[in-house]
PQR file with spaces between the fields and no chain letter, atoms N, CA, C, O and H, PARSE charges and radii, in Angstrom:
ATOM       1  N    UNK     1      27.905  -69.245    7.528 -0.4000 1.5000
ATOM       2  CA   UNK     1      27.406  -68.865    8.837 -0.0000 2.0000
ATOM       3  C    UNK     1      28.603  -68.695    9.764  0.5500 1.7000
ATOM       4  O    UNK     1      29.510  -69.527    9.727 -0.5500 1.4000
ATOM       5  N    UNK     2      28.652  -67.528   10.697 -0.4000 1.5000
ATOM       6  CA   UNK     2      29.706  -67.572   11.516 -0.0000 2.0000
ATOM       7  C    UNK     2      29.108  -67.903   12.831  0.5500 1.7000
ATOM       8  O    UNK     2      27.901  -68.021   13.041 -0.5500 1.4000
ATOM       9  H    UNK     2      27.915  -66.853   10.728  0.4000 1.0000
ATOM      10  N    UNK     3      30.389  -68.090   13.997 -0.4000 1.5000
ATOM      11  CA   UNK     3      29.884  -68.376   14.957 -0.0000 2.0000
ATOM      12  C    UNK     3      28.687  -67.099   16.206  0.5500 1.7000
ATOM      13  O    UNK     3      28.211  -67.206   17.337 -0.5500 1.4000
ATOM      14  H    UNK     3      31.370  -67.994   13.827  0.4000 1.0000
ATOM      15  N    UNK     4      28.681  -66.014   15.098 -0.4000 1.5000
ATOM      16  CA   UNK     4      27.796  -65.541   16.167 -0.0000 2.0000
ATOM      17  C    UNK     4      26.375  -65.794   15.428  0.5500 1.7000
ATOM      18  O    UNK     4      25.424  -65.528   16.163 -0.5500 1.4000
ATOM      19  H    UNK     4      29.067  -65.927   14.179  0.4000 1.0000
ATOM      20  N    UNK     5      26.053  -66.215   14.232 -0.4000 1.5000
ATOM      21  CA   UNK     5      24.727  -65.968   13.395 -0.0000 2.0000
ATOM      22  C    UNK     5      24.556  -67.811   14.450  0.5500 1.7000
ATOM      23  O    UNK     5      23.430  -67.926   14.933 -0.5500 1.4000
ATOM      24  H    UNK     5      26.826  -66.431   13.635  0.4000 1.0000
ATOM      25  N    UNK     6      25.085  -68.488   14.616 -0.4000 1.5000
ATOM      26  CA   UNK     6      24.982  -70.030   15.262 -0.0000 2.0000
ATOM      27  C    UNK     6      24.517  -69.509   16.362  0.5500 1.7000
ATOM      28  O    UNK     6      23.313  -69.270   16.448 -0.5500 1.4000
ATOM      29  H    UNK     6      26.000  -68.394   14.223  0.4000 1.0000
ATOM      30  N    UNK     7      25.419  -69.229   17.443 -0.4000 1.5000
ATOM      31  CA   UNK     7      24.728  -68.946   18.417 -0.0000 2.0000
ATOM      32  C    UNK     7      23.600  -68.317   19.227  0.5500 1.7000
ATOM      33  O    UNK     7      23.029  -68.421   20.313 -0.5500 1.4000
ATOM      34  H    UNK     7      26.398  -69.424   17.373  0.4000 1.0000
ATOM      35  N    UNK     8      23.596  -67.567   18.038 -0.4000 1.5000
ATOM      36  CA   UNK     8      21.894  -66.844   18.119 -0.0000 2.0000
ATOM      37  C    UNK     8      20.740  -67.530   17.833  0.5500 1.7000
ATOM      38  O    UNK     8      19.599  -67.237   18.190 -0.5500 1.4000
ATOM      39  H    UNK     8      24.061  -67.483   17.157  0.4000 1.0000
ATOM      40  N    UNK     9      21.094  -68.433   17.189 -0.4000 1.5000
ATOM      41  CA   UNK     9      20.214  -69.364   17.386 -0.0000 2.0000
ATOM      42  C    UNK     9      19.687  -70.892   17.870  0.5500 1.7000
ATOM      43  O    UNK     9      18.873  -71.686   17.398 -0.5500 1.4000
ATOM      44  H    UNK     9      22.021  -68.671   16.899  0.4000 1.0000
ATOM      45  N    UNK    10      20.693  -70.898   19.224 -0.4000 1.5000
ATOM      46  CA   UNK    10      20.802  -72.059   19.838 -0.0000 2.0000
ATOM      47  C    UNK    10      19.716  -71.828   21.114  0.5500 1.7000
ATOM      48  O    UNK    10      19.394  -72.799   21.799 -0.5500 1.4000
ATOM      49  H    UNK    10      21.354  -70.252   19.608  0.4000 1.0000
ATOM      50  N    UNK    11      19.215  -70.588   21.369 -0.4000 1.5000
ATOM      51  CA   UNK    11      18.289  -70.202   22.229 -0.0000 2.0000
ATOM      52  C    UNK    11      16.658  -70.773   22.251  0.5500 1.7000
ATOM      53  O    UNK    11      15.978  -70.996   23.252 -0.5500 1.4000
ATOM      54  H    UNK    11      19.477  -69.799   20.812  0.4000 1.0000
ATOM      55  N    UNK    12      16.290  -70.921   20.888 -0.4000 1.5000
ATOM      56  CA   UNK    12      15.236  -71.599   20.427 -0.0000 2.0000
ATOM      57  C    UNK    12      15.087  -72.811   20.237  0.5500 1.7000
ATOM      58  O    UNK    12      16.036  -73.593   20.286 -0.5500 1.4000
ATOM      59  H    UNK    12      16.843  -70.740   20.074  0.4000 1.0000
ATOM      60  N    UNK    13      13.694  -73.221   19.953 -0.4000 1.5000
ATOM      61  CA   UNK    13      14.015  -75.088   19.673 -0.0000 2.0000
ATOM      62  C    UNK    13      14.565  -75.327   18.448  0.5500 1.7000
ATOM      63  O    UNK    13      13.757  -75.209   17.527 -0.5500 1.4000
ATOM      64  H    UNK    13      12.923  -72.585   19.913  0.4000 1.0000
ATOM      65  N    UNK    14      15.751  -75.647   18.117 -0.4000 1.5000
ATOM      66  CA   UNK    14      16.373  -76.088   16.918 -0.0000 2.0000
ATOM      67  C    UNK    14      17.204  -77.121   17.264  0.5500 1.7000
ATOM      68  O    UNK    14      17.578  -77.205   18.433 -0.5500 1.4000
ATOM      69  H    UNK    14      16.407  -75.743   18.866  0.4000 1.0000
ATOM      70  N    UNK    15      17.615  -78.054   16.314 -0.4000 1.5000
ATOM      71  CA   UNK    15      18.657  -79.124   16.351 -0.0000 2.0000
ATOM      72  C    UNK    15      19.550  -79.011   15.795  0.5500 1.7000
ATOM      73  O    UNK    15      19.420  -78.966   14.571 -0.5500 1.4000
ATOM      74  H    UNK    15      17.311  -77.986   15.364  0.4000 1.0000
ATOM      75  N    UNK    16      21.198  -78.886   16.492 -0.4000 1.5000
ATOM      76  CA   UNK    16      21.965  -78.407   15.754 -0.0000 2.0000
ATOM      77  C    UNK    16      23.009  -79.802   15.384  0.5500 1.7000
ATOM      78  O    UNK    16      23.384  -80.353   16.419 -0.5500 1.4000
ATOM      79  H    UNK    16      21.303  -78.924   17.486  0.4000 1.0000
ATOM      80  N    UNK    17      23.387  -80.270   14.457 -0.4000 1.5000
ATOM      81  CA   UNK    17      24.028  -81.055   13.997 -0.0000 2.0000
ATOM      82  C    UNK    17      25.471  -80.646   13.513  0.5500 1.7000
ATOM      83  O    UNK    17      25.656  -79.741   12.700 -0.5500 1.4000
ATOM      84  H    UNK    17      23.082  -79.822   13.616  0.4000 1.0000
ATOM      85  N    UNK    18      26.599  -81.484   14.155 -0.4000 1.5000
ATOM      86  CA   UNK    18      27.728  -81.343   14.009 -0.0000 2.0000
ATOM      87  C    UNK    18      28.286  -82.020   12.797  0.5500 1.7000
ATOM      88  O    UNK    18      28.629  -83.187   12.989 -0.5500 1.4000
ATOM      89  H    UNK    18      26.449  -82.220   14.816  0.4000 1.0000
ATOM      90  N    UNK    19      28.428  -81.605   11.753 -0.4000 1.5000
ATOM      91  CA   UNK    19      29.096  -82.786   10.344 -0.0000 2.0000
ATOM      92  C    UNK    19      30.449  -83.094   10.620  0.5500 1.7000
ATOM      93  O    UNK    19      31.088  -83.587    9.690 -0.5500 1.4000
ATOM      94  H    UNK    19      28.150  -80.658   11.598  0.4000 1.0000
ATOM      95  N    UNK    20      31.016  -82.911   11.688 -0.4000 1.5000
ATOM      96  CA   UNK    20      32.385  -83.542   11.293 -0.0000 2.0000
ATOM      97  C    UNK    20      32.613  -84.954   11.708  0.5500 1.7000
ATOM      98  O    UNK    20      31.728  -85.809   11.684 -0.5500 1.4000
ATOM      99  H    UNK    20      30.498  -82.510   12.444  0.4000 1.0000
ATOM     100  N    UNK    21      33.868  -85.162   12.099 -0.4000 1.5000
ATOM     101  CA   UNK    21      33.896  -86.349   12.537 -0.0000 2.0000
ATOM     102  C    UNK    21      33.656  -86.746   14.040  0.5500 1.7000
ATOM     103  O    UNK    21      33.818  -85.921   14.939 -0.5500 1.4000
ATOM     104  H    UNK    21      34.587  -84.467   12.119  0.4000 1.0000
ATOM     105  N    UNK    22      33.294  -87.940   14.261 -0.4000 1.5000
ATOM     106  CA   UNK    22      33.628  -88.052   15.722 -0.0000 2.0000
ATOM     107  C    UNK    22      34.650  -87.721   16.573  0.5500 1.7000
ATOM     108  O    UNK    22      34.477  -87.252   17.698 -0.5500 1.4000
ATOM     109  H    UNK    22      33.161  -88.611   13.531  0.4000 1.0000
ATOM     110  N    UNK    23      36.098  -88.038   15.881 -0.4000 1.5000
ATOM     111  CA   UNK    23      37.085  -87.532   16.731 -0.0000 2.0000
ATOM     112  C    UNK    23      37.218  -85.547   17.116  0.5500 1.7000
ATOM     113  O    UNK    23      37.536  -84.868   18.092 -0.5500 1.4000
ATOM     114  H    UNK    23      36.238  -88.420   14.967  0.4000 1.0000
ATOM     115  N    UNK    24      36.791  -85.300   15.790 -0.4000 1.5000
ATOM     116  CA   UNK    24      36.308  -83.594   15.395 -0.0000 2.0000
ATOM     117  C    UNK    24      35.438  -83.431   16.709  0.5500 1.7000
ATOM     118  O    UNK    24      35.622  -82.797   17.748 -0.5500 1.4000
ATOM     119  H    UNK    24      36.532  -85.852   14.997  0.4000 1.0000
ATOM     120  N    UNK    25      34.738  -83.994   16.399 -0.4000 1.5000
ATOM     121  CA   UNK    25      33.748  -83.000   17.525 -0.0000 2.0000
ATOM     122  C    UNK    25      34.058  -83.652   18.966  0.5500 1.7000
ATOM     123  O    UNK    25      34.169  -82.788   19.835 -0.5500 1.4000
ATOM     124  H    UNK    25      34.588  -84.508   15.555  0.4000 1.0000
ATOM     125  N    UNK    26      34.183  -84.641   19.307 -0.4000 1.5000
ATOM     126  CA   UNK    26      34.932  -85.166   20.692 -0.0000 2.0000
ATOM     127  C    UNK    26      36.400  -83.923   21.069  0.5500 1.7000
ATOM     128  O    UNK    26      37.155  -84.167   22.011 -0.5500 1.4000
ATOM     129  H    UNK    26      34.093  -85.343   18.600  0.4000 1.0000
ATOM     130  N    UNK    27      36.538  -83.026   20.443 -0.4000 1.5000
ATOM     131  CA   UNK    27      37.681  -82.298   20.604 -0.0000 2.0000
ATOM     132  C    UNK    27      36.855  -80.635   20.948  0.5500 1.7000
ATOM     133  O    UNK    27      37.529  -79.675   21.322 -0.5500 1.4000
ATOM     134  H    UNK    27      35.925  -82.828   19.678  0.4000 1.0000
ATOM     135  N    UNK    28      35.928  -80.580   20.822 -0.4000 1.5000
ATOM     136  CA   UNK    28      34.983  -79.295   21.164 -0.0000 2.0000
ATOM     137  C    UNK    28      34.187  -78.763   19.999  0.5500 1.7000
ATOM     138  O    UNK    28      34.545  -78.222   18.952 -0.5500 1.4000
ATOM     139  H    UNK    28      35.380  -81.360   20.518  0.4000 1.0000
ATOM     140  N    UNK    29      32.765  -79.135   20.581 -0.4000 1.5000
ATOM     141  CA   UNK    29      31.778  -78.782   20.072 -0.0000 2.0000
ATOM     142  C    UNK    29      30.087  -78.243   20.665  0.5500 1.7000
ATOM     143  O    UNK    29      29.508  -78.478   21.726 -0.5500 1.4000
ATOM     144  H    UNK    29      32.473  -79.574   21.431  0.4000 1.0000
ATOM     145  N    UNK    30      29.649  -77.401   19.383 -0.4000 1.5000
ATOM     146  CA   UNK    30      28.354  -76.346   20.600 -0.0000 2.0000
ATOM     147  C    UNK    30      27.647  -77.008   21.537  0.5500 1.7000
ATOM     148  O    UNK    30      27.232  -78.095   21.135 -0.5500 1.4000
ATOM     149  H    UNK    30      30.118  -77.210   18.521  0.4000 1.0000
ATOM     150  N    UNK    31      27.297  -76.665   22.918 -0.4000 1.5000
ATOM     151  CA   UNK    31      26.862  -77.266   23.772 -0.0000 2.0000
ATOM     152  C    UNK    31      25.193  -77.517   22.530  0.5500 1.7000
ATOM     153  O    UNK    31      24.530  -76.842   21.743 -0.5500 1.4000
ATOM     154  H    UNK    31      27.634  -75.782   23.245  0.4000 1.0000
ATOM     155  N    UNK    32      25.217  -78.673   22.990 -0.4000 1.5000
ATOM     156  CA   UNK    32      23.543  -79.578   22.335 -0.0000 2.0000
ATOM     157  C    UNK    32      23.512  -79.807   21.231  0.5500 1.7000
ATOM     158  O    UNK    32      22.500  -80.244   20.682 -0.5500 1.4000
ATOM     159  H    UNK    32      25.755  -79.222   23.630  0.4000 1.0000
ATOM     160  N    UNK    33      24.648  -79.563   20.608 -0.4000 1.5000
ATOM     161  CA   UNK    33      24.809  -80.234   18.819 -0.0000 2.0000
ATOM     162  C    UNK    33      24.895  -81.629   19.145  0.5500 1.7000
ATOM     163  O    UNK    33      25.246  -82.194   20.181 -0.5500 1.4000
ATOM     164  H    UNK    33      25.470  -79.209   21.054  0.4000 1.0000
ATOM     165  N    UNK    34      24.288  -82.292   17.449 -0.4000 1.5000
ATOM     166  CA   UNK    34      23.947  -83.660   17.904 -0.0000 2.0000
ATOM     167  C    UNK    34      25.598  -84.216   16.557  0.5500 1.7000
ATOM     168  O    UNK    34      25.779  -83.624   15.493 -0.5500 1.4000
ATOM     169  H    UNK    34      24.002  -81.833   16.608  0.4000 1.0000
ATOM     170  N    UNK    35      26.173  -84.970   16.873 -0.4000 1.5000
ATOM     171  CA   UNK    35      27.352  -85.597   15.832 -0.0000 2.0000
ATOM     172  C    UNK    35      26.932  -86.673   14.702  0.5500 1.7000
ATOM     173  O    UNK    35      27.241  -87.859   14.812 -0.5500 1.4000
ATOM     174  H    UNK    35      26.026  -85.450   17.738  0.4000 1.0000
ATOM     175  N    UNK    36      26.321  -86.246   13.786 -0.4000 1.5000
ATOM     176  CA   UNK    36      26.338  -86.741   12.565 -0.0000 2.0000
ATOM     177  C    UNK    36      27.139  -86.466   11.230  0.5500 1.7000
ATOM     178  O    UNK    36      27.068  -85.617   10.341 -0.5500 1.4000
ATOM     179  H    UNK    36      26.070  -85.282   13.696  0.4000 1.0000
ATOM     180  N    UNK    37      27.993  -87.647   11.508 -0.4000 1.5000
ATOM     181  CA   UNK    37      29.257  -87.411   10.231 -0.0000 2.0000
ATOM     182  C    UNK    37      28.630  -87.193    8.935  0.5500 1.7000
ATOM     183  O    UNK    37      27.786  -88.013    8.572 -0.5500 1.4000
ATOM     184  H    UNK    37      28.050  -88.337   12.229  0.4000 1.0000
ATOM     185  N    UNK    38      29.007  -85.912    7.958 -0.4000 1.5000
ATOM     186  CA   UNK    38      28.674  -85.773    7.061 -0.0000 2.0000
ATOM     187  C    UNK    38      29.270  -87.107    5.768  0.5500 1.7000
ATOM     188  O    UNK    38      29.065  -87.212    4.559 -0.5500 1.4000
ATOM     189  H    UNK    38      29.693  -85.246    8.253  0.4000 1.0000
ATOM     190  N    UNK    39      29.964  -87.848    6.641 -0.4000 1.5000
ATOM     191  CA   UNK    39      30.527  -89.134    5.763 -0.0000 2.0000
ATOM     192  C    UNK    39      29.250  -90.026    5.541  0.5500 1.7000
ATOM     193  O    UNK    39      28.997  -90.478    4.425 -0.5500 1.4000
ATOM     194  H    UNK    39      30.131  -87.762    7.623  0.4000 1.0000
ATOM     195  N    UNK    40      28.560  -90.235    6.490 -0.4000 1.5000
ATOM     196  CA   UNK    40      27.241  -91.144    6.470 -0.0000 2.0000
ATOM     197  C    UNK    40      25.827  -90.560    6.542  0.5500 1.7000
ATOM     198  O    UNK    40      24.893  -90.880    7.277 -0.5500 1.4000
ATOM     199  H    UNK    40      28.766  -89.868    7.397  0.4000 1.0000
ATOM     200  N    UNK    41      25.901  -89.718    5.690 -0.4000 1.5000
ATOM     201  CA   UNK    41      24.496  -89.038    5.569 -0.0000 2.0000
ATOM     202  C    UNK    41      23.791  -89.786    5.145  0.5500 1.7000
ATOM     203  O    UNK    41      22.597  -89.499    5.227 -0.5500 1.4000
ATOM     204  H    UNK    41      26.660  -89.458    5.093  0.4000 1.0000
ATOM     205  N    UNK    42      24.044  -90.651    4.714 -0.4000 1.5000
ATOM     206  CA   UNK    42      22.669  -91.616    3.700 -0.0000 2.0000
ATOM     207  C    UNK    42      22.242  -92.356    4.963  0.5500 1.7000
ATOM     208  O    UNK    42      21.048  -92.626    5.086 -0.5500 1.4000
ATOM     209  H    UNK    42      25.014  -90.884    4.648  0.4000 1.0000
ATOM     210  N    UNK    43      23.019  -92.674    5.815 -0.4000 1.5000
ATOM     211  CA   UNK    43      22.465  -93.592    7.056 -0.0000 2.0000
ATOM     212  C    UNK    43      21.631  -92.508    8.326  0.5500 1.7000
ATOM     213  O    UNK    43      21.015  -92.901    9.317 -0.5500 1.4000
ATOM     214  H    UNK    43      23.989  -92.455    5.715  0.4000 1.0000
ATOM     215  N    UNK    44      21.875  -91.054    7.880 -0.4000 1.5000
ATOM     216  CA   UNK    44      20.877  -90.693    9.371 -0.0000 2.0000
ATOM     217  C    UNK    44      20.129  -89.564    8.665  0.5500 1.7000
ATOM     218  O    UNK    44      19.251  -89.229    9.460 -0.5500 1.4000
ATOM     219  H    UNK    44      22.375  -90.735    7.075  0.4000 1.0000
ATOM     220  N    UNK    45      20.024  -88.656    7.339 -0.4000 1.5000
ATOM     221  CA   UNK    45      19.382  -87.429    6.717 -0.0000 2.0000
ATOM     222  C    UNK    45      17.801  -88.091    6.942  0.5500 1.7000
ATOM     223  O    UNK    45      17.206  -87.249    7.614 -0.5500 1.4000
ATOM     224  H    UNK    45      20.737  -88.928    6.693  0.4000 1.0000
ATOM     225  N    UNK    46      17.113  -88.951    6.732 -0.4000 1.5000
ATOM     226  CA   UNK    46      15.919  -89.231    7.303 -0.0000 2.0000
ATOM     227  C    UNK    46      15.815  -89.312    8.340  0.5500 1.7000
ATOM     228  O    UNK    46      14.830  -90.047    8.274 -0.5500 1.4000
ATOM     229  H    UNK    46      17.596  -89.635    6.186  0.4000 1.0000
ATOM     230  N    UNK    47      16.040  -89.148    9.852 -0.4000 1.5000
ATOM     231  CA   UNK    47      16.279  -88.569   11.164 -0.0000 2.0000
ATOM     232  C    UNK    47      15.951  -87.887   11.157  0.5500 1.7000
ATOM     233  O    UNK    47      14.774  -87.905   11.518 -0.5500 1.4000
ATOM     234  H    UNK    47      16.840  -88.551    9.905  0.4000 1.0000
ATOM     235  N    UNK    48      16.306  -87.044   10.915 -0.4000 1.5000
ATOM     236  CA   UNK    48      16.093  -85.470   10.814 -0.0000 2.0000
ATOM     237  C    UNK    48      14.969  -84.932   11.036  0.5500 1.7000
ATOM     238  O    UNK    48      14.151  -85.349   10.216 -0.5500 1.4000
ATOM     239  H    UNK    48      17.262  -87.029   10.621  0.4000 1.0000
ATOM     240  N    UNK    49      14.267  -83.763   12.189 -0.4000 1.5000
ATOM     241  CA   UNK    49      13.317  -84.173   12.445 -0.0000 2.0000
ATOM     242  C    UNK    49      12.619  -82.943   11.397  0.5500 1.7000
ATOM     243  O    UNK    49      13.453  -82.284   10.776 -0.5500 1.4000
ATOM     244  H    UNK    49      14.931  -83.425   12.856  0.4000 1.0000
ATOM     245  N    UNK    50      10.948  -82.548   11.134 -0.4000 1.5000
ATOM     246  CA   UNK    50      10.742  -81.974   10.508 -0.0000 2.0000
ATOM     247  C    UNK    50       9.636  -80.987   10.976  0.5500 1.7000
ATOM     248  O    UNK    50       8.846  -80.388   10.246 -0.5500 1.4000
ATOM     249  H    UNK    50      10.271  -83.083   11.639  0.4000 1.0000
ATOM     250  N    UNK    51       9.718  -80.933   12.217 -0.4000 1.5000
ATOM     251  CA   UNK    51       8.776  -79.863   12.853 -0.0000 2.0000
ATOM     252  C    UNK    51       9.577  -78.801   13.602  0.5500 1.7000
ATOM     253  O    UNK    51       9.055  -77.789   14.071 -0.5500 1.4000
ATOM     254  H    UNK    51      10.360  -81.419   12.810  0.4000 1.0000
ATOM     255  N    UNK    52      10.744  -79.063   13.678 -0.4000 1.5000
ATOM     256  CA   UNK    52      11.877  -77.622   13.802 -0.0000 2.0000
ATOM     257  C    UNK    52      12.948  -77.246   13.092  0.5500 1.7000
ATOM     258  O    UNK    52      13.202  -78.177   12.328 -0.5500 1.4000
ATOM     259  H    UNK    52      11.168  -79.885   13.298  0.4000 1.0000
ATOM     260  N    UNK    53      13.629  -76.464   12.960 -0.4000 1.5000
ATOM     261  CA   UNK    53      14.443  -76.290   12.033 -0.0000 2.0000
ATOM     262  C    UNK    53      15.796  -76.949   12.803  0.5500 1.7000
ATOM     263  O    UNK    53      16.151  -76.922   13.981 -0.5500 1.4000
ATOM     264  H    UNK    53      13.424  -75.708   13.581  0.4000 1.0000
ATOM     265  N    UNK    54      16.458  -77.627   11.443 -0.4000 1.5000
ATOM     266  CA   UNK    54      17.564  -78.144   11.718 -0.0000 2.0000
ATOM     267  C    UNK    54      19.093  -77.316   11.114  0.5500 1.7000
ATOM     268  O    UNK    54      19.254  -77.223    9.897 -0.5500 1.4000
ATOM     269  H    UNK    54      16.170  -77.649   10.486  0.4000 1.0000
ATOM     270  N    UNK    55      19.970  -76.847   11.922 -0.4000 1.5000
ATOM     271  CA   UNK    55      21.665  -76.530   11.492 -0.0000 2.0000
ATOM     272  C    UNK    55      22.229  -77.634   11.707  0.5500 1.7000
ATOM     273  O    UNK    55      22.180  -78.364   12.697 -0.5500 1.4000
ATOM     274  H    UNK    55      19.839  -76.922   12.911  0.4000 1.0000
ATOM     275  N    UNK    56      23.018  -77.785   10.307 -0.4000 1.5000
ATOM     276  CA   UNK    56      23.927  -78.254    9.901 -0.0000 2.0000
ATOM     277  C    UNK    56      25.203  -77.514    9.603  0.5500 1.7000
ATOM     278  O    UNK    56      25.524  -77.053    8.508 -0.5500 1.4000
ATOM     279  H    UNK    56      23.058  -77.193    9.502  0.4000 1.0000
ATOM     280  N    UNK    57      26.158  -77.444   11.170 -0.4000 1.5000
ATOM     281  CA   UNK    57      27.129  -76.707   11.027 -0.0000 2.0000
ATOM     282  C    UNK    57      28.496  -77.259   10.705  0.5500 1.7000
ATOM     283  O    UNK    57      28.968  -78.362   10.983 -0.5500 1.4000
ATOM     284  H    UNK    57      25.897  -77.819   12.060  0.4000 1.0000
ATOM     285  N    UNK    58      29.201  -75.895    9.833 -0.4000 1.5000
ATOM     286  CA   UNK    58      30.425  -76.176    9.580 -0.0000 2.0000
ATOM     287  C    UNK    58      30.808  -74.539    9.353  0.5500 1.7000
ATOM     288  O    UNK    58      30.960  -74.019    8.247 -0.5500 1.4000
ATOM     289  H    UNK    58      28.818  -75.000    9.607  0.4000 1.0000
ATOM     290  N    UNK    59      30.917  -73.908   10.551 -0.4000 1.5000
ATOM     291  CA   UNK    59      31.192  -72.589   11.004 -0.0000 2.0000
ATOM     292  C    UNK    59      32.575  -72.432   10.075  0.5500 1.7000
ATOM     293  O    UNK    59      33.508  -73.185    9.794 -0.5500 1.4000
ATOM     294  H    UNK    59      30.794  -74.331   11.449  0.4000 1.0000
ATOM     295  N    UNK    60      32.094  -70.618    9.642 -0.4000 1.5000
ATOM     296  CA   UNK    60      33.791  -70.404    8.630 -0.0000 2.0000
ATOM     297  C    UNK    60      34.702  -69.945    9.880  0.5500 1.7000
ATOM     298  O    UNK    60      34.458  -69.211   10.838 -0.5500 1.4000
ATOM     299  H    UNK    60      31.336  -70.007    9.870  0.4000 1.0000
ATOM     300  N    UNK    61      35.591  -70.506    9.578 -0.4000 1.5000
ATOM     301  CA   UNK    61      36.302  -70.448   10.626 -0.0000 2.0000
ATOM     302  C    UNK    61      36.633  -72.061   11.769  0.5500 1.7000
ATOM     303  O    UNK    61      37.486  -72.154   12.652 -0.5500 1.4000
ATOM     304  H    UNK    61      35.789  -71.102    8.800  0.4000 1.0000
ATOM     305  N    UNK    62      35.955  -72.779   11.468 -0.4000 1.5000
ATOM     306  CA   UNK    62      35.834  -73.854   12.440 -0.0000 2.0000
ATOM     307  C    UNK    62      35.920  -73.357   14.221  0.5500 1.7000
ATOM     308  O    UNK    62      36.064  -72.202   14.622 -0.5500 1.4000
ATOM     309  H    UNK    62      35.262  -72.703   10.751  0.4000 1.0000
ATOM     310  N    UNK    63      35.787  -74.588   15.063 -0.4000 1.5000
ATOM     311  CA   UNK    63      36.141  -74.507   15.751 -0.0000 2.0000
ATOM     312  C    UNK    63      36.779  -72.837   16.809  0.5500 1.7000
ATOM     313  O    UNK    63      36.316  -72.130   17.704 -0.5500 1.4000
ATOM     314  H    UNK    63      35.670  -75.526   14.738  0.4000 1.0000
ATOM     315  N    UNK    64      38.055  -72.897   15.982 -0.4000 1.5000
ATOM     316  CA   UNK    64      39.152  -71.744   16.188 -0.0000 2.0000
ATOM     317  C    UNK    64      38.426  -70.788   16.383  0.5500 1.7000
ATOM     318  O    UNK    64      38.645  -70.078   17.365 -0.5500 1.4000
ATOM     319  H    UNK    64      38.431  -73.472   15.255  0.4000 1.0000
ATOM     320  N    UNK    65      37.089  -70.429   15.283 -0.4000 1.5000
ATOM     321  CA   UNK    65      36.974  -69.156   15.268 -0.0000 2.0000
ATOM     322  C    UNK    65      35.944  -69.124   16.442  0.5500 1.7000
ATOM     323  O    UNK    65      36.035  -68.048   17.034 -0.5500 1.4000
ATOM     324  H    UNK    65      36.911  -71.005   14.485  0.4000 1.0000
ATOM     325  N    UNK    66      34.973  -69.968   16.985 -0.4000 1.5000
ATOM     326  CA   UNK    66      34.279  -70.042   17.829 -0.0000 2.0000
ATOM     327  C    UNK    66      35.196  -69.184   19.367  0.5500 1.7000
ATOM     328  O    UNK    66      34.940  -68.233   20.106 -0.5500 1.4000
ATOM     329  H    UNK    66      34.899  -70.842   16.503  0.4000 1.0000
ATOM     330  N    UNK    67      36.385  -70.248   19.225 -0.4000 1.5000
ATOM     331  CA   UNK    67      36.902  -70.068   20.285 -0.0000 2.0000
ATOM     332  C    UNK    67      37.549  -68.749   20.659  0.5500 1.7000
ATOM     333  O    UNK    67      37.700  -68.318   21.803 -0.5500 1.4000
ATOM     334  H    UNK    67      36.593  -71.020   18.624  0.4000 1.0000
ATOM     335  N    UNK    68      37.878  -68.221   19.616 -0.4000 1.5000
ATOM     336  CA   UNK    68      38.239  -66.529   19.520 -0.0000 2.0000
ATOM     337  C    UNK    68      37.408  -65.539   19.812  0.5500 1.7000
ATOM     338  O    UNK    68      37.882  -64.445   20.115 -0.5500 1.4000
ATOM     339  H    UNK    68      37.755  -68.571   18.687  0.4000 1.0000
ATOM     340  N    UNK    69      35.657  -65.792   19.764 -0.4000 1.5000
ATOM     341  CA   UNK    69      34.991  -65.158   19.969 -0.0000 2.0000
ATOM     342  C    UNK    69      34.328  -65.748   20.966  0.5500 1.7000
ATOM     343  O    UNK    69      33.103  -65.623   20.980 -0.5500 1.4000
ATOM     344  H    UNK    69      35.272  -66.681   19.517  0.4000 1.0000
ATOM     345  N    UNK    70      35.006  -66.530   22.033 -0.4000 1.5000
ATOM     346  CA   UNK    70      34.698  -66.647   23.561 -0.0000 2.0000
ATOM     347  C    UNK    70      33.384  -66.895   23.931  0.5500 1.7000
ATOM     348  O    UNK    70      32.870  -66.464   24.963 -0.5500 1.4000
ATOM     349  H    UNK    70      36.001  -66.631   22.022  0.4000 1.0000
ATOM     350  N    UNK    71      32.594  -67.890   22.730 -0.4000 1.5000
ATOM     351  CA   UNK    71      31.308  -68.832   22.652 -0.0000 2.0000
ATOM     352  C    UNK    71      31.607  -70.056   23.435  0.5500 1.7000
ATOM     353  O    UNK    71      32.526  -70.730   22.969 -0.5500 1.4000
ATOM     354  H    UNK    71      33.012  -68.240   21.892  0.4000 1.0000
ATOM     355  N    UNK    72      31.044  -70.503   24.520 -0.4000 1.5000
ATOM     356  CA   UNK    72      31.449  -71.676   25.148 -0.0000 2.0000
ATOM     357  C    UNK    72      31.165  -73.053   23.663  0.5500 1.7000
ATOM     358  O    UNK    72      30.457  -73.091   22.657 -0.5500 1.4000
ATOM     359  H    UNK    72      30.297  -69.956   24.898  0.4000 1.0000
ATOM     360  N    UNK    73      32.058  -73.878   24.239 -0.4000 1.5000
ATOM     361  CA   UNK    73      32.244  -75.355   23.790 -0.0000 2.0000
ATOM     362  C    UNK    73      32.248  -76.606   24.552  0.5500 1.7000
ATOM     363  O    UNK    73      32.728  -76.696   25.681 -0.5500 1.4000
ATOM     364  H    UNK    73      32.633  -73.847   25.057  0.4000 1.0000
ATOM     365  N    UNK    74      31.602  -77.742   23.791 -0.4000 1.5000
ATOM     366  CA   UNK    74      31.560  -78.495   25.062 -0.0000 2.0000
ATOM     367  C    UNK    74      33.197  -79.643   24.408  0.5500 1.7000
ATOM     368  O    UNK    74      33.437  -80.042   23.269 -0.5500 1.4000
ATOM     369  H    UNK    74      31.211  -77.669   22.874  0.4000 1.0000
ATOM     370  N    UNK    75      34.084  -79.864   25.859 -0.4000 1.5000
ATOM     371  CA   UNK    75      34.816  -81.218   25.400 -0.0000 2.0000
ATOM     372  C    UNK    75      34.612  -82.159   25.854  0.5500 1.7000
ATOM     373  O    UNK    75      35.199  -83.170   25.468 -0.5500 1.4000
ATOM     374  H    UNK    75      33.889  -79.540   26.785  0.4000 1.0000
């Protein structure tokens, strides 16, 4: 997924989940992504809610490429 197929769909009700790390995403990430380290999935993948669709991003490109294509970020 790149960062424009993401952002097209941050308009709707979806939950977007950040897999990196805390320090990762404390450094800029999509406004309303929620930070669940893909290190501890066993402690939050039942969370997850199941009446909207959930992204689980890890944009090609990271970050960088977001920022190249002038998608706001939150720090």
């Amino acid at each position: 997924m790149g960062p424009e197929d993401l952002y097209a769909h941050l308009s709707g009700e979806v939950l977007v989940v950040d897999v990196r790390t805390p320090m990762e995403f404390a450094q800029g990430h999509v406004p309303g992504a929620k930070n669940y380290p893909l290190q501890s999935i066993d402690a939050w993948w039942r969370e997850l809610p199941k009446d909207k669709p959930v992204y689980l991003y890890n944009v090609q490109g990271g970050v960088l490429a977001i920022e190249r294509m002038d998608y706001p970020l939150v720090r």
